[in-house]
N, C-alpha and C positions, 0 to 999 in steps of 0.2 A: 655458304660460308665465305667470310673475304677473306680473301689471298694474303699472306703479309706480306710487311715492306721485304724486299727485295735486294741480299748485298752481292753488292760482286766481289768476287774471287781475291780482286787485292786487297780488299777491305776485309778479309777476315782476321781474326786474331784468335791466337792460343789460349787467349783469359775470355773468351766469349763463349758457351755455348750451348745460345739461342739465336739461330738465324737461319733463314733459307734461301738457299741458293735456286737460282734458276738457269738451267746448260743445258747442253746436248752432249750425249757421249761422243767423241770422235771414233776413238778406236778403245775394243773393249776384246781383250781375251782370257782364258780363264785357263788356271794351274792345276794338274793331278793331285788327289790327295795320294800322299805318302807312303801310304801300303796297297792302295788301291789304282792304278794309273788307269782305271775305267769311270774311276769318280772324281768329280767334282768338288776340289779344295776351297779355291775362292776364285773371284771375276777380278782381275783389274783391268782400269781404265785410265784414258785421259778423257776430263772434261774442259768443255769451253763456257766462258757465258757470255753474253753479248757483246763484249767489248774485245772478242778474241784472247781473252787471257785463261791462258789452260793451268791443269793441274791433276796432279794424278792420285787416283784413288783405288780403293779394293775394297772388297765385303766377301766374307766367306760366305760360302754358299748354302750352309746351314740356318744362318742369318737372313739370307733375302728371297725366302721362298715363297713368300706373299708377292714380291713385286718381280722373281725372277723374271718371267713373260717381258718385261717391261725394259730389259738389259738386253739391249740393243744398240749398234751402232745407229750414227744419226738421230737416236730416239732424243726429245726435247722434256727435259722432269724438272719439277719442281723438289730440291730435298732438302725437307726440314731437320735441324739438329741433327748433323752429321756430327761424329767427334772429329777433331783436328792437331796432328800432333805433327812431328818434325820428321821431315823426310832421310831414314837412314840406309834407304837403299844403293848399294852401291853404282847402280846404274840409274840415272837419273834422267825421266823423257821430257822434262819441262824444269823451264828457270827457278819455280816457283819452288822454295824451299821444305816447304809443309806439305802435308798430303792427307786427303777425306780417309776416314774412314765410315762407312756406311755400317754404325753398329746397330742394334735391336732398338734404339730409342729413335732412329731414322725414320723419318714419313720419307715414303717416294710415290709420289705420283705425276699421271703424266700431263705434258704441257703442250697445249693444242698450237700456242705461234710457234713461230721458228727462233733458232734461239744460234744468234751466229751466223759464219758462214757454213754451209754443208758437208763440207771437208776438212774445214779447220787451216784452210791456206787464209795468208795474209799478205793481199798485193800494199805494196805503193804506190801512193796515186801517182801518172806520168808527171803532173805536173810538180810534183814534186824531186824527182827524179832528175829534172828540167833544172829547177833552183839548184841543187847541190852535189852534180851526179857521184861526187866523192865521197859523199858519206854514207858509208856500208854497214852503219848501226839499223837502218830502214830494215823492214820487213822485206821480204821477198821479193825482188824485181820478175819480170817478166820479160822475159827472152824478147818478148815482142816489142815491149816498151822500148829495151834498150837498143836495140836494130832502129827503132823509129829515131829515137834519140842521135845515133851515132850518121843517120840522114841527115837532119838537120844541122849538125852539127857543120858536116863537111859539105853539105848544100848541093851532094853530087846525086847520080846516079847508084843505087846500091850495085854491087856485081857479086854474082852467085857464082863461086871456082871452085 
């Protein structure tokens, strides 16, 4: 069977929903149900998909017994027709305003490339770093970059005190 087209994460919309996503979970942990603190409420998660833009989702655990197994950090899915609604949780892990919900009309399966980086860090490339080092909208520098940076800058010897 072919795969469908493929949307990414900032491309979804509230009035769509027929579309499948392709991510890797970053981090995925799951909540006690309410009377029973020995069982399983639901999973939530942040995904990514290949362009590094995450978002956070959940499925109650009632719900995803067929693909449980497959709810996994790092793991790479394809999921079709999630629903998608507005993010009103009061702690919020990602920019991204809306959030998946993986209800019963959810295909989840799994996705043999890799999908992202591994962890879900987002460096900045040095050279860009180079061009502008002021602007702090960039993704995550790296200690290391900016140590190489502040060399060249001052064209000395680094000293370690």
């Amino acid at each position: 069977m072919e795969q469908p087209a493929i949307t990414l994460l900032k491309n979804l919309n509230l009035n769509q929903d027929d579309y499948t996503i392709k991510v890797r979970i970053v981090r995925l942990w799951s909540r006690a149900a309410f009377n029973d603190s020995r069982k399983v409420y639901c999973y939530d998660m942040i995904l990514m998909d290949e362009e590094g833009t995450k978002i956070q989702a959940f499925v109650l655990a009632k719900t995803a017994r067929e693909y449980e197994h497959l709810l996994k950090e790092k793991q790479c899915l394809f999921i079709r027709n999630p629903s998608l609604g507005e993010n009103r949780q009061k702690v919020k892990y990602v920019h991204i305003s809306t959030k998946i919900n993986l209800n019963s009309n959810a295909i989840v399966s799994v996705c043999d490339e890799p999908v992202g980086t591994e962890w879900g860090f987002d460096f900045s490339p040095f050279s860009s770093v180079v061009q502008d080092p002021t602007d702090d909208n960039k993704s995550f520098k790296s200690p290391i970059g900016i140590l190489t940076f502040l060399t060249l800058i001052y064209n000395t010897d680094m000293l370690f005190i």
